[in-house]
SEMI-930146 format. One record per residue (C-alpha): residue number from 0; x, y, z. Coordinates in nm, 4 decimals, always signed. Last residue first. Layout:
# SEMI-930146
{i = NUM, xx = X, yy = Y, zz = Z};
...
//
This chain:
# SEMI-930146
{i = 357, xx = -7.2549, yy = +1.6392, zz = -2.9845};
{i = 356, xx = -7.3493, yy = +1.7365, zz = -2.5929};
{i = 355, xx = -6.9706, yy = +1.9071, zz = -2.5587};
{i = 354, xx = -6.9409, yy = +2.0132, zz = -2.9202};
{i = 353, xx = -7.2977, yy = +2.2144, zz = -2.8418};
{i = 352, xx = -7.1650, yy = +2.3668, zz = -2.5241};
{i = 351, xx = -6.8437, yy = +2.4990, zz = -2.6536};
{i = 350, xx = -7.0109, yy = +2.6267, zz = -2.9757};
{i = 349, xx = -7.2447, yy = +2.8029, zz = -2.7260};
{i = 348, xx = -6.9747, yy = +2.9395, zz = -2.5442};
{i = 347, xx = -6.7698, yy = +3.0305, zz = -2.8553};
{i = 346, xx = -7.0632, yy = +3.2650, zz = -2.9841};
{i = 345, xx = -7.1377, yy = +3.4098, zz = -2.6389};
{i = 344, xx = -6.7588, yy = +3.5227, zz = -2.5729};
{i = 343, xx = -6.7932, yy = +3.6806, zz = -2.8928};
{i = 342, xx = -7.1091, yy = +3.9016, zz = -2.8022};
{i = 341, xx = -6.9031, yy = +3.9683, zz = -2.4598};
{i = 340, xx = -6.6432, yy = +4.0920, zz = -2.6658};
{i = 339, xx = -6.8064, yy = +4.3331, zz = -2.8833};
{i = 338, xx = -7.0114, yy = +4.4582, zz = -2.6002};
{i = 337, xx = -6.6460, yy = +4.5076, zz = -2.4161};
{i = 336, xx = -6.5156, yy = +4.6194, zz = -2.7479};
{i = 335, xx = -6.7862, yy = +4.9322, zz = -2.7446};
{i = 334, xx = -6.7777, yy = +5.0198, zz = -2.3855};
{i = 333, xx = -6.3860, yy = +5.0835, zz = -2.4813};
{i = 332, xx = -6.5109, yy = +5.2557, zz = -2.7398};
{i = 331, xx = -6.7138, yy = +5.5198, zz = -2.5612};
{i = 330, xx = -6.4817, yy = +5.5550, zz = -2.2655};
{i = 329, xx = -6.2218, yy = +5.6650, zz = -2.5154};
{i = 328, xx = -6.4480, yy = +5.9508, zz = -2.6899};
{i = 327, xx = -6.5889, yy = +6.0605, zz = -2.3601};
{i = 326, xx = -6.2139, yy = +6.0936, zz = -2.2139};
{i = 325, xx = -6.1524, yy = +6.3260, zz = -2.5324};
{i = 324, xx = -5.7472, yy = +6.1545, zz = -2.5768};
{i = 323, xx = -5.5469, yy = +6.2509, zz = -2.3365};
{i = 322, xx = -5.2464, yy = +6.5574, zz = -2.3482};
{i = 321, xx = -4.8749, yy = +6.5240, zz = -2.4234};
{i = 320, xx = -4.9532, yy = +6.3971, zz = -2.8006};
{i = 319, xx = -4.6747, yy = +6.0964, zz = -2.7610};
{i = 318, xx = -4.7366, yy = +6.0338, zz = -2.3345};
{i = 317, xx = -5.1314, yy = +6.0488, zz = -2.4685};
{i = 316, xx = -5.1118, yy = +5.8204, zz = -2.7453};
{i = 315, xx = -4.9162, yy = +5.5914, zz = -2.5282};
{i = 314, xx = -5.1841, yy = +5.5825, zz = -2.2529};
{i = 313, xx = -5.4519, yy = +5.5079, zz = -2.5515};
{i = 312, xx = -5.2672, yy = +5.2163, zz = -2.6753};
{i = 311, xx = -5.2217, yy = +5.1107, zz = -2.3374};
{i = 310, xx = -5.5956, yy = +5.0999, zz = -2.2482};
{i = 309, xx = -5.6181, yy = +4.8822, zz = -2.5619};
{i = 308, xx = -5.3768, yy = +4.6547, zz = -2.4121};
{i = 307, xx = -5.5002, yy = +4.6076, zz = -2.0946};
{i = 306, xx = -5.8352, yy = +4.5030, zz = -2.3008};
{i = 305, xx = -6.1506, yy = +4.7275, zz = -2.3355};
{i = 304, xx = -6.0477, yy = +4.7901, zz = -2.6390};
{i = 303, xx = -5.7964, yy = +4.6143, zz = -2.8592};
{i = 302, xx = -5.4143, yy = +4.6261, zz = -2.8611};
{i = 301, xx = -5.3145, yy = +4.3104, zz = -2.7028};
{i = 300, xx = -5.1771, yy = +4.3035, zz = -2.3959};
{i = 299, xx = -5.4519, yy = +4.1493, zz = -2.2060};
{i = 298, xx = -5.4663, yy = +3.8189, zz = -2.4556};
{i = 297, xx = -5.0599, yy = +3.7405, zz = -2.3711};
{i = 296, xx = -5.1590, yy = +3.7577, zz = -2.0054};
{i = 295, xx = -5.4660, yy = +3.5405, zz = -2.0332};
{i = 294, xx = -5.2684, yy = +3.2890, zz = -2.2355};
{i = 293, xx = -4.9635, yy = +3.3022, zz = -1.9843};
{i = 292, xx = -5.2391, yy = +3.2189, zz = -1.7325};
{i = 291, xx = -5.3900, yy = +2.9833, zz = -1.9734};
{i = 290, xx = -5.0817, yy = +2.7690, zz = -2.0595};
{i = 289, xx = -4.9534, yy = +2.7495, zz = -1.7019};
{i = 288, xx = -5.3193, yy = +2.6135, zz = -1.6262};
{i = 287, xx = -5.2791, yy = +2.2964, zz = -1.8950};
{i = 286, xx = -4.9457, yy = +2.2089, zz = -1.7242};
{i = 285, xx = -5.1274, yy = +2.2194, zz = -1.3438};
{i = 284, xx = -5.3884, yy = +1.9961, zz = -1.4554};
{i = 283, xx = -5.1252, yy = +1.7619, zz = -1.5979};
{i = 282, xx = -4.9065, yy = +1.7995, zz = -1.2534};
{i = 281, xx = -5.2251, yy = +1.7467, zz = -1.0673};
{i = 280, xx = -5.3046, yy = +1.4111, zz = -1.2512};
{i = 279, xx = -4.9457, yy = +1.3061, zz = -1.2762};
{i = 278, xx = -4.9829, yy = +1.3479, zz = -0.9212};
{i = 277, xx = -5.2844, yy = +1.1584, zz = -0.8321};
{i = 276, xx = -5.1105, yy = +0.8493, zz = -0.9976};
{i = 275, xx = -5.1198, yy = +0.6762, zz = -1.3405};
{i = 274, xx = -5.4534, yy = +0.6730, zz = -1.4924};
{i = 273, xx = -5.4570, yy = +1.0001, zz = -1.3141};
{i = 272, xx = -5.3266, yy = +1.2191, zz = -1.5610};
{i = 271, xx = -5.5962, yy = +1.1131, zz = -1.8176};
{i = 270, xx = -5.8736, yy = +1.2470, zz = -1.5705};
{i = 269, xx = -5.6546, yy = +1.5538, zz = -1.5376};
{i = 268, xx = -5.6082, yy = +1.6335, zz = -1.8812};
{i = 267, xx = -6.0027, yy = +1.5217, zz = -2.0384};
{i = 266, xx = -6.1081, yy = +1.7734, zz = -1.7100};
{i = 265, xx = -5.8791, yy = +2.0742, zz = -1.8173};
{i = 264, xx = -6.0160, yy = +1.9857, zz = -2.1772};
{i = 263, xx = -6.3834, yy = +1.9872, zz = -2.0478};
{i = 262, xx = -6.3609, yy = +2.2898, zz = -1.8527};
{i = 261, xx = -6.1369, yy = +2.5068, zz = -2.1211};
{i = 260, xx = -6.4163, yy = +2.4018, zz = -2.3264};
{i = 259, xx = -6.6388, yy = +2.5430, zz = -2.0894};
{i = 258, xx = -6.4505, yy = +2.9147, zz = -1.9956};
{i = 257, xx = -6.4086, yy = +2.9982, zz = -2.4128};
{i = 256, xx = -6.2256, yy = +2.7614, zz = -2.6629};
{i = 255, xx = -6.1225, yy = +2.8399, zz = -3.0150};
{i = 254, xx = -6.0613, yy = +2.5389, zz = -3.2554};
{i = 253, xx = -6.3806, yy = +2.5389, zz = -3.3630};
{i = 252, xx = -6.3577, yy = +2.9152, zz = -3.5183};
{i = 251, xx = -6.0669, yy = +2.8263, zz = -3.7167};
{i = 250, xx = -5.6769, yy = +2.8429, zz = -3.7163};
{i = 249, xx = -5.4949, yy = +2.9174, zz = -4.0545};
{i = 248, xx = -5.7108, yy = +3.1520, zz = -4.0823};
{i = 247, xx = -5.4571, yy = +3.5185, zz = -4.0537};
{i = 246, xx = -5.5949, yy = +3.6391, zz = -3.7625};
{i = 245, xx = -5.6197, yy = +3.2899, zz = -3.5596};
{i = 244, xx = -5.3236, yy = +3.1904, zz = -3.6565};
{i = 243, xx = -5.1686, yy = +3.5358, zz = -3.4884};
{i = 242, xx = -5.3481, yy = +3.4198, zz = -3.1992};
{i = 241, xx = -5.1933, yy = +3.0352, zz = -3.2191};
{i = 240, xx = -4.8046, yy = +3.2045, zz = -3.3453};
{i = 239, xx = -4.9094, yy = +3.4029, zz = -2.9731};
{i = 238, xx = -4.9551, yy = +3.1320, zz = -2.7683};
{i = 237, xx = -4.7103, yy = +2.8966, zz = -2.9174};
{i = 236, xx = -4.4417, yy = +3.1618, zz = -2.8544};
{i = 235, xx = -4.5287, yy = +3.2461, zz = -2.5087};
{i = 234, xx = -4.5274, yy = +2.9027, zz = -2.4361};
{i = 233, xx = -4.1857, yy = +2.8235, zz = -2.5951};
{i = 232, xx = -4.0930, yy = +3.1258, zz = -2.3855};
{i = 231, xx = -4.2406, yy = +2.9936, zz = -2.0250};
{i = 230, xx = -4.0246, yy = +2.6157, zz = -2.1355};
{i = 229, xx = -3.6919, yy = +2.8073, zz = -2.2092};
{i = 228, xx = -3.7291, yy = +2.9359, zz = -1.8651};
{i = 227, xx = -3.7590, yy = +2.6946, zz = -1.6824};
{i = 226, xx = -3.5517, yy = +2.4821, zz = -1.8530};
{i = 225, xx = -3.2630, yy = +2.7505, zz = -1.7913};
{i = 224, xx = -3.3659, yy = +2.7400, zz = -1.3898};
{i = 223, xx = -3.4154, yy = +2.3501, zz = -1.3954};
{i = 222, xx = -3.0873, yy = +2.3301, zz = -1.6008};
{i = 221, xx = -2.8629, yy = +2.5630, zz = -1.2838};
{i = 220, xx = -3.1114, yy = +2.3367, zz = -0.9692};
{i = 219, xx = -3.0178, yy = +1.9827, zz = -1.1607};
{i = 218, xx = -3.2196, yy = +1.7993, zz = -1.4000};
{i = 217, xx = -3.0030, yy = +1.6133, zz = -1.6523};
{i = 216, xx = -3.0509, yy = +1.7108, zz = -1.9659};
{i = 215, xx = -3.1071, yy = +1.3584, zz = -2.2225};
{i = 214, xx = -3.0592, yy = +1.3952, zz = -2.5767};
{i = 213, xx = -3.3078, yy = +1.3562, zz = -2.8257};
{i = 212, xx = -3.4268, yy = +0.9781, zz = -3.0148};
{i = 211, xx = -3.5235, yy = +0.9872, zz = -3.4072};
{i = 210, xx = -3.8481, yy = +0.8733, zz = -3.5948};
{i = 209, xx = -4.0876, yy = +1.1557, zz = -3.4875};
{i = 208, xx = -4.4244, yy = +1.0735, zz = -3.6188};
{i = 207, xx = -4.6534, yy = +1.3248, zz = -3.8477};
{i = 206, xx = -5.0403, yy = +1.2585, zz = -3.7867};
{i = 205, xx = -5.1824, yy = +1.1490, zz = -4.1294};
{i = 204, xx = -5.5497, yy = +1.2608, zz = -4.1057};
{i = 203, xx = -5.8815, yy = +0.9971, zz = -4.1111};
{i = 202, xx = -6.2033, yy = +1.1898, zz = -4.0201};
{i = 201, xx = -6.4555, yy = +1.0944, zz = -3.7660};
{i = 200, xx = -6.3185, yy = +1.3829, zz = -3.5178};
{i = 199, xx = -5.9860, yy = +1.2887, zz = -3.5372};
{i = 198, xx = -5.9074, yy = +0.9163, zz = -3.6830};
{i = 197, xx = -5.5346, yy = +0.8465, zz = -3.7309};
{i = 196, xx = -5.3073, yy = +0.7603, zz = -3.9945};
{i = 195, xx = -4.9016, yy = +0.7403, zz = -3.9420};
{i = 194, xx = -4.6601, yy = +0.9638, zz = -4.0889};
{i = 193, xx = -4.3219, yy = +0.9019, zz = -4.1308};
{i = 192, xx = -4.1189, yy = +1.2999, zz = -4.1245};
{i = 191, xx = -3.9893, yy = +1.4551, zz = -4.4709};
{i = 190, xx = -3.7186, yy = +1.7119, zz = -4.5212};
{i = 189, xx = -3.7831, yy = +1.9289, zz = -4.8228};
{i = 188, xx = -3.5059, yy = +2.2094, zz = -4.7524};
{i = 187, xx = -3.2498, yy = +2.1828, zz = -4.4966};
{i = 186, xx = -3.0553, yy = +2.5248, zz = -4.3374};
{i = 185, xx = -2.7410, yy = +2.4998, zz = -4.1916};
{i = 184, xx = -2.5826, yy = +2.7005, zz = -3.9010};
{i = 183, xx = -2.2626, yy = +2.6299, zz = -3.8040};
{i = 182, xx = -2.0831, yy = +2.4879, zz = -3.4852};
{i = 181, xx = -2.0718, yy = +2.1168, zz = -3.6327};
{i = 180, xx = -2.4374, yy = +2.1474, zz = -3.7005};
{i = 179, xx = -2.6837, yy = +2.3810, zz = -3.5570};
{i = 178, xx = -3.0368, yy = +2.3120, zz = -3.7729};
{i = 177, xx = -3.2283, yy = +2.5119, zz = -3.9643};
{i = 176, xx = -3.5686, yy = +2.2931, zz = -4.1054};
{i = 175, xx = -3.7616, yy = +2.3662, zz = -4.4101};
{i = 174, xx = -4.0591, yy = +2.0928, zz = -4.4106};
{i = 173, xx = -4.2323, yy = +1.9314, zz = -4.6609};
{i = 172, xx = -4.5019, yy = +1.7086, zz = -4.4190};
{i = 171, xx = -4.8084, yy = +1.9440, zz = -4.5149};
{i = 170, xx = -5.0778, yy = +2.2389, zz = -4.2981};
{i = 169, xx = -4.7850, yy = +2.2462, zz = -4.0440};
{i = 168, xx = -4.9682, yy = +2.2480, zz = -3.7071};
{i = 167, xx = -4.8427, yy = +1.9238, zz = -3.5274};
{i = 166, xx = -4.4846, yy = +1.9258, zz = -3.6379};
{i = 165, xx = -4.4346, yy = +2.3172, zz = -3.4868};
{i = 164, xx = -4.6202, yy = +2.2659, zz = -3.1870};
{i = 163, xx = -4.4354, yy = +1.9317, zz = -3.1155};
{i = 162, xx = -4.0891, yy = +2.0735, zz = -3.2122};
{i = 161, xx = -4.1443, yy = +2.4042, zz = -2.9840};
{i = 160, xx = -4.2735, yy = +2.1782, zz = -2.7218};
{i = 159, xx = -3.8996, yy = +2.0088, zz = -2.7461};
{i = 158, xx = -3.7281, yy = +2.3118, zz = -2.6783};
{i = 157, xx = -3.6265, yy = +2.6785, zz = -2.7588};
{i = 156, xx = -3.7075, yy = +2.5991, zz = -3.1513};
{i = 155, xx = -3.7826, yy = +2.8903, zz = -3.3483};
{i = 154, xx = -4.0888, yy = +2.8811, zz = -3.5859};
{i = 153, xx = -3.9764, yy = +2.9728, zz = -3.9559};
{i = 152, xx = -4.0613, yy = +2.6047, zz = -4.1392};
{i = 151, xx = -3.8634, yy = +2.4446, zz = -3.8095};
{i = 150, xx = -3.6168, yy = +2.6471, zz = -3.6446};
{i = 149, xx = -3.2819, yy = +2.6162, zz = -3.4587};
{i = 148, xx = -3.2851, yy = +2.2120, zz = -3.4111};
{i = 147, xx = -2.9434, yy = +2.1213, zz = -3.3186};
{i = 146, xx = -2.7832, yy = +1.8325, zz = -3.5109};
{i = 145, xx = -2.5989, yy = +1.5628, zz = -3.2572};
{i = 144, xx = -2.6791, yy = +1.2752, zz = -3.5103};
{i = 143, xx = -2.7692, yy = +1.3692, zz = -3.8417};
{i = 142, xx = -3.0908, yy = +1.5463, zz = -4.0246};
{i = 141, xx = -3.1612, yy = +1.5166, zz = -4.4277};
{i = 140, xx = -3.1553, yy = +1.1268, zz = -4.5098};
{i = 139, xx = -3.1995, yy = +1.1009, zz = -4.1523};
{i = 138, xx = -3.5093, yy = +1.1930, zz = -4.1357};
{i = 137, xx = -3.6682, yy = +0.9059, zz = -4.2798};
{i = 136, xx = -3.5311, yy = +0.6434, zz = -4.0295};
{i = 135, xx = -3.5009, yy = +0.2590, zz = -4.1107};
{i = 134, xx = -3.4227, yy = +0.1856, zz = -3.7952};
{i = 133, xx = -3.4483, yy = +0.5066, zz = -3.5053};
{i = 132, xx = -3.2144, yy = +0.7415, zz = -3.5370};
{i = 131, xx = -2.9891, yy = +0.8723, zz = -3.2504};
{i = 130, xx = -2.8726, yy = +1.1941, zz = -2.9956};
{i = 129, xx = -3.0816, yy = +1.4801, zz = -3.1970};
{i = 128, xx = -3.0361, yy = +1.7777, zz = -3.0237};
{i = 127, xx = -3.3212, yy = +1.9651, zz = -2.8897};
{i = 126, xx = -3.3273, yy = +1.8469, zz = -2.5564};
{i = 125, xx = -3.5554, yy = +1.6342, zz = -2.2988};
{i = 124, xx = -3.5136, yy = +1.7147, zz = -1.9746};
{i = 123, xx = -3.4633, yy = +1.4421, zz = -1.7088};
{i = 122, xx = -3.5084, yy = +1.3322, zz = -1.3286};
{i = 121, xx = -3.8636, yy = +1.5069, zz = -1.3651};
{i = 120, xx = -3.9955, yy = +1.6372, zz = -1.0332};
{i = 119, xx = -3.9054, yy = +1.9582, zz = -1.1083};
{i = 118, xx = -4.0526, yy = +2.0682, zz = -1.4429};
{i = 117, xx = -4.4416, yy = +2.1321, zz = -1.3163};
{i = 116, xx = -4.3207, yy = +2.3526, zz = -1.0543};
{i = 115, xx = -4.0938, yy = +2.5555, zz = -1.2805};
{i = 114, xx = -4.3761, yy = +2.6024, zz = -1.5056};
{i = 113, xx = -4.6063, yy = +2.7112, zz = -1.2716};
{i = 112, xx = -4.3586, yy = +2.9932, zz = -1.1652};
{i = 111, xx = -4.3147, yy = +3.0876, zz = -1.5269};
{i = 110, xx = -4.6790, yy = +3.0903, zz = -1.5494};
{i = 109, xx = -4.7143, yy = +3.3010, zz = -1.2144};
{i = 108, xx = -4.4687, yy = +3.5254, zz = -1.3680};
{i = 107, xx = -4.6558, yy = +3.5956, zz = -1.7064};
{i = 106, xx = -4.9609, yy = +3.5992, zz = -1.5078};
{i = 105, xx = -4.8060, yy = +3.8921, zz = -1.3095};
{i = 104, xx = -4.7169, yy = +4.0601, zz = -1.6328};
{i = 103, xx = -5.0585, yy = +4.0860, zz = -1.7110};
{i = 102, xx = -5.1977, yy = +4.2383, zz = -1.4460};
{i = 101, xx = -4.9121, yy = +4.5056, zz = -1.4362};
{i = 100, xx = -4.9581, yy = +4.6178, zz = -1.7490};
{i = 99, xx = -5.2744, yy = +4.9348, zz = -1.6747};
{i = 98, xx = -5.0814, yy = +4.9880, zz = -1.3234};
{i = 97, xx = -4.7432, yy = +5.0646, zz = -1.5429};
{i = 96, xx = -4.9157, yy = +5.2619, zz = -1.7868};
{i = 95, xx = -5.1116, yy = +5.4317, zz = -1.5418};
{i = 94, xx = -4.7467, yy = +5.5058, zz = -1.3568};
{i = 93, xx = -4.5912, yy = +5.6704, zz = -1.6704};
{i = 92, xx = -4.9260, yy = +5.8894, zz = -1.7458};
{i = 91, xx = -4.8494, yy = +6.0557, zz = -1.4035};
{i = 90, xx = -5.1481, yy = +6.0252, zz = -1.1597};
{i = 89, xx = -5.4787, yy = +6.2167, zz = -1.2050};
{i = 88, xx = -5.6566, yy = +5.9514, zz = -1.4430};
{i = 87, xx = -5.6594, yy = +5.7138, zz = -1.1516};
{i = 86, xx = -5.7783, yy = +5.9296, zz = -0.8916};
{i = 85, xx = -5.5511, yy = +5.9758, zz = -0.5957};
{i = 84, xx = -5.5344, yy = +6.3609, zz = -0.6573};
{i = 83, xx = -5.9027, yy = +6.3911, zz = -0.6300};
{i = 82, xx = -5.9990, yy = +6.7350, zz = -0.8699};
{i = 81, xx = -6.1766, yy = +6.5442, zz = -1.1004};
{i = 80, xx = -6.2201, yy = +6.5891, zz = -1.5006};
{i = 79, xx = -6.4979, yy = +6.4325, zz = -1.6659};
{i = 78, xx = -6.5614, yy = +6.0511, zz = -1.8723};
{i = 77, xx = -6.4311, yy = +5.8588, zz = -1.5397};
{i = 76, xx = -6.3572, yy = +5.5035, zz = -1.6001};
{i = 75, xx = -6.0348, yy = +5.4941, zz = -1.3454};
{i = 74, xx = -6.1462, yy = +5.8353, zz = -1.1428};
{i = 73, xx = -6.1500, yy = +5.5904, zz = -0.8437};
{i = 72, xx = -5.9935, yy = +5.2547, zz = -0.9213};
{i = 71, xx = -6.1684, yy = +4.9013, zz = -0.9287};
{i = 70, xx = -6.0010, yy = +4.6365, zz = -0.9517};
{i = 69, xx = -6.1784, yy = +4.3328, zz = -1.1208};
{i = 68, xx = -6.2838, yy = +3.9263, zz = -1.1268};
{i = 67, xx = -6.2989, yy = +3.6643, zz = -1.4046};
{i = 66, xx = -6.5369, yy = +3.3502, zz = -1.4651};
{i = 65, xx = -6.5926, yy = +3.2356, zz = -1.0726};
{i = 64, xx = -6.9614, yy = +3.3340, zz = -1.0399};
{i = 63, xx = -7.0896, yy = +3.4440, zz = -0.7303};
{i = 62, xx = -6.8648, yy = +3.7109, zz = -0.5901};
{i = 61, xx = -6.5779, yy = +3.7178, zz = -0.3274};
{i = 60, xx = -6.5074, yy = +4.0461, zz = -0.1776};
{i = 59, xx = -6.2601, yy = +4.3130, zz = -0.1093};
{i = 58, xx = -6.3545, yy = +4.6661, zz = -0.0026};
{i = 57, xx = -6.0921, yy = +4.9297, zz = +0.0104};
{i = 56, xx = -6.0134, yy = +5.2237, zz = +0.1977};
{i = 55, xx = -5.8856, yy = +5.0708, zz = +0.4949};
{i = 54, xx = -5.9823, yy = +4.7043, zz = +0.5133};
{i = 53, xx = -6.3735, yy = +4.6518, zz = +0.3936};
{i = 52, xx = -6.5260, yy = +4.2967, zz = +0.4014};
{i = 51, xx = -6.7130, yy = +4.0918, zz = +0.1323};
{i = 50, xx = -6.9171, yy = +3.8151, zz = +0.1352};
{i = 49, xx = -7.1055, yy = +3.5855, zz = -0.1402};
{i = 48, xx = -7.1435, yy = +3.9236, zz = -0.3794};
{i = 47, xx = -7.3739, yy = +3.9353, zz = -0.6963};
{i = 46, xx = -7.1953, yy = +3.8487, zz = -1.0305};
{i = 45, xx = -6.8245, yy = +3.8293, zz = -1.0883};
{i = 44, xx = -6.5574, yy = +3.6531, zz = -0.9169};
{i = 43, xx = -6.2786, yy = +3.7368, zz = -0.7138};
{i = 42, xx = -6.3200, yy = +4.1260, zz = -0.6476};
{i = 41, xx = -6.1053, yy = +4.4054, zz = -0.5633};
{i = 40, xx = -6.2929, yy = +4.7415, zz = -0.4753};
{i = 39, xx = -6.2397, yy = +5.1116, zz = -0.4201};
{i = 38, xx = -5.8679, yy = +5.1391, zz = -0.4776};
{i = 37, xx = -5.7527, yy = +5.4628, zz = -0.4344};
{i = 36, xx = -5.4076, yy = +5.5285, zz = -0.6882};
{i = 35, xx = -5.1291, yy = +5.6383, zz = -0.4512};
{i = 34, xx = -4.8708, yy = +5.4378, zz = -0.6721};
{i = 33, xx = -4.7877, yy = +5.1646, zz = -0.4613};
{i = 32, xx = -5.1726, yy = +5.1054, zz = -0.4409};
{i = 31, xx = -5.2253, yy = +5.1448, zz = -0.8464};
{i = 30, xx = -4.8921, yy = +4.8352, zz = -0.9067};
{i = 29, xx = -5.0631, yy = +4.6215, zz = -0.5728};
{i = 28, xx = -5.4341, yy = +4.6201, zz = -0.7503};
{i = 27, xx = -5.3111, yy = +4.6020, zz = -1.0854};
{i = 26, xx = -5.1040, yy = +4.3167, zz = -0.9987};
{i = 25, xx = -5.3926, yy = +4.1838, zz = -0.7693};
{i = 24, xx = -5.6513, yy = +4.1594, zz = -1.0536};
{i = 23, xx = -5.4083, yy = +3.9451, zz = -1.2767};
{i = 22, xx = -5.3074, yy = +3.7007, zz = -0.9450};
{i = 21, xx = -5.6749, yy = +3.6782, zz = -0.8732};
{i = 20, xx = -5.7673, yy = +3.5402, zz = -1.1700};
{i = 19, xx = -5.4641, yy = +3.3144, zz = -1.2160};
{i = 18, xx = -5.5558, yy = +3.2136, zz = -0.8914};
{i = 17, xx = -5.9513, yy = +3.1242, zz = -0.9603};
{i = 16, xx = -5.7764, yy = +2.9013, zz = -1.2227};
{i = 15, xx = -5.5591, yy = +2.7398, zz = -0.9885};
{i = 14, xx = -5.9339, yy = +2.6674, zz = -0.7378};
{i = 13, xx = -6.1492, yy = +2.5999, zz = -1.0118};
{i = 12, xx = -5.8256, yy = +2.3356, zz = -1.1284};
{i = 11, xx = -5.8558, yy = +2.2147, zz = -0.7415};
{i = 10, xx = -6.1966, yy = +2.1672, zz = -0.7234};
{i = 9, xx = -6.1486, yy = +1.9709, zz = -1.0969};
{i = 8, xx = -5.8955, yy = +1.7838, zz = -0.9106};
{i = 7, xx = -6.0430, yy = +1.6562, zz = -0.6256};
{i = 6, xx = -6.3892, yy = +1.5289, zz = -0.8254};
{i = 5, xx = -6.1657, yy = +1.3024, zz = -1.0117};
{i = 4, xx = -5.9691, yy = +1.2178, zz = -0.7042};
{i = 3, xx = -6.2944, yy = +1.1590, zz = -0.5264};
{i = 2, xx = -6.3935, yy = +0.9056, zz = -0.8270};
{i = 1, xx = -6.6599, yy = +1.0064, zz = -1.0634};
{i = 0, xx = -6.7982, yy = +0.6536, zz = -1.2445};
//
């Protein structure tokens, strides 16, 4: 059975994620205003218009379906020269670069922002220094009390999500692990974790156990700050070590998710969260959110058309060569990865919607 906290919190996660659309949108929006750029439209949504009202020169409004939103610029997609001096294309290459990052760097900030918000009610931090073993631990044949995790097989180690991501996604339980010891770095080949077996998905995998206790950080306004933002860079970094798994295979197809798996798992969160109170429940929701606003922004920047980044590429290109690329040329393939995209946007949709009945 629904309950009205149930139904609460998937409002509000339309609502956060809504934010983090409007949040992108508006940094492009604010970075082109302060700029002299004309902003025709902003829009929340996509789809036919709900309402919409004009202030100054630009119209805002709210449109039917709440899967992304957009700024629209005069001169911004033009394929021929204009004489407007506000247009887009007319303005300094340095400032189009800046309006063209903008949206992304504001979901960078919201996510640290989110982060900070999900951190603060806890009366502790957890470390990455190892403050006892458990009985009859493995790791400490290789690892000792008060060693500092530095890296684990390569992937740096800013805090204990670091560890998780890093335990959770090795492909065997051999692992080269740098630690800080005794004010020096040291570097430990071939140390083992206990592993206990599970069932995922109707097949039975040995899920890697931590058999050792961390220290305690107190939470105070100065660790909150540092936690804050060691926690937004251990995002970043599992973000982008997931896309780059993604390009090299170590990450598949299935484990992709477009707008309704990120549904169901923001839902599976939240209705787990509030087995214990409402709050855990929004905090959850709220911890799954910081992850795809800082995913959104990390996605923008990189370099493939029709993305922020792609538009950079082409900025850059221009600021190196001192004139623009053919405009017909650029609008061409930008059209291009926007088909390209929505085809693939399709593909994990459907898979979304097929895991979710299966």
């Amino acid at each position: 059975m629904i309950t009205i906290e149930a139904v609460l919190l998937i409002i509000i996660g339309i609502l956060i994620f809504e934010l983090i659309i409007f949040v992108h949108e508006g940094g492009h929006c604010i970075a082109a205003k302060l700029s002299g750029v004309k902003v025709n439209e902003f829009a929340l949504g996509m789809g036919p218009k709900i309402f919409s009202f004009q202030k100054g020169e630009t119209v805002y409004s709210l449109r039917l379906f709440p899967i992304g939103g957009f700024c629209s610029m005069e001169g911004e997609d033009s394929e021929t020269e204009t004489d407007d001096e506000r247009a887009f294309i007319n303005k300094p290459v340095w400032k189009r670069m800046i309006i063209v990052l903008a949206g992304a760097i504001m979901n960078i900030i919201l996510g640290l922002i989110m982060t900070m918000i999900v951190l603060a009610p806890n009366q502790y931090f957890g470390s990455t220094q190892i403050a006892q073993f458990t009985d009859n631990s493995k790791t400490s044949q290789s690892l000792k009390v008060e060693d500092r995790f530095v890296s684990i097989n390569g992937y740096h180690i800013f805090t204990t999500l670091d560890m998780s991501f890093a335990l959770q996604t090795a492909k065997s339980n051999d692992f080269t692990i740098t630690v800080e010891r005794n004010g020096e770095y040291k570097t430990l080949e071939h140390v083992k974790f206990p592993t206990v077996k599970k069932e995922i998905n109707g097949e039975k995998k040995d899920i890697i156990q931590i058999d050792f206790k961390i220290h305690a950080i107190e939470n105070n306004f100065v660790n909150l700050l540092k936690q804050t933002g060691s926690t937004t860079v251990s995002t970043l970094q599992m973000v982008w070590s997931s896309l780059a798994g993604l390009v090299t295979g170590q990450f598949g197809l299935n484990e992709i998710s477009g707008p309704v798996g990120m549904t169901s798992a923001v839902s599976q969160v939240a209705a787990e969260g509030l087995k214990t109170s409402f709050l855990d429940g929004l905090l959850s929701l709220v911890n799954v959110m910081t992850i795809i606003t800082i995913n959104l922004g990390i996605v923008n920047l990189l370099p493939l058309p029709a993305l922020d980044g792609g538009r950079f590429v082409f900025l850059l290109i221009e600021a190196i060569i001192r004139r623009p690329v053919n405009r017909k040329y650029e609008a061409y393939i930008h059209a291009g990865g926007m088909i390209l995209l929505m085809v693939f946007m399709l593909i994990i949709t459907i898979k979304d919607i097929i895991q979710f009945f299966v």
